[in-house]
C-alpha positions in Angstrom: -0.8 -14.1 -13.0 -3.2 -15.3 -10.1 -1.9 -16.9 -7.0 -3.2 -19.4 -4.8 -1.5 -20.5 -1.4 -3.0 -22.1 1.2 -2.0 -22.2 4.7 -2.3 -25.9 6.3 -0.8 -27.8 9.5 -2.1 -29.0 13.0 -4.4 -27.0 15.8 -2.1 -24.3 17.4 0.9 -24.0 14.8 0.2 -20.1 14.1 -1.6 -20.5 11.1 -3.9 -17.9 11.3 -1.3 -15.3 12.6 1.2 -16.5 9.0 -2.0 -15.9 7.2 -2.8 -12.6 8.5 0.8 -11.5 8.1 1.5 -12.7 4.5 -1.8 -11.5 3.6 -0.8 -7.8 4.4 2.7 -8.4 3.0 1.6 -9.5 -0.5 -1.9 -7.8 -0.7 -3.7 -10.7 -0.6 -7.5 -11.2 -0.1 -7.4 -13.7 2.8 -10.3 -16.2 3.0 -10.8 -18.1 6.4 -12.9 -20.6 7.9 -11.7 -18.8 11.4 -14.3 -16.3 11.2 -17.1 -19.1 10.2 -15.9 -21.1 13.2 -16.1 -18.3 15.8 -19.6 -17.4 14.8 -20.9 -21.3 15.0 -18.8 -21.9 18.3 -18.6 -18.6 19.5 -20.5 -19.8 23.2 -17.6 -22.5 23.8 -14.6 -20.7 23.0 -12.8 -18.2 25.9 -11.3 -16.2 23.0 -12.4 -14.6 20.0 -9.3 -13.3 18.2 -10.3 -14.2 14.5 -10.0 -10.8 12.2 
């Protein structure tokens, strides 16, 4: 049976990284608006760590 489980909470809170992580654990196709983000905003951030 198909699972769906998001990943919610406040700027900062690891949400990414627990995505990331339970994505490899379970075999998960992860889908992101990171990514999206870092693309649009790309020239105001001082990081890019998005996979």
């Amino acid at each position: 049976m198909a699972r769906l489980i998001l990943v919610c909470g406040p700027t900062g809170v690891g949400k990414t990284t627990y995505s990331l992580s339970l994505a490899k654990e379970i075999e998960a196709i992860k889908f992101s608006i990171d990514p999206w983000m870092q693309t649009l905003f790309s020239k105001d951030m001082s990081s890019l760590d998005f996979e």
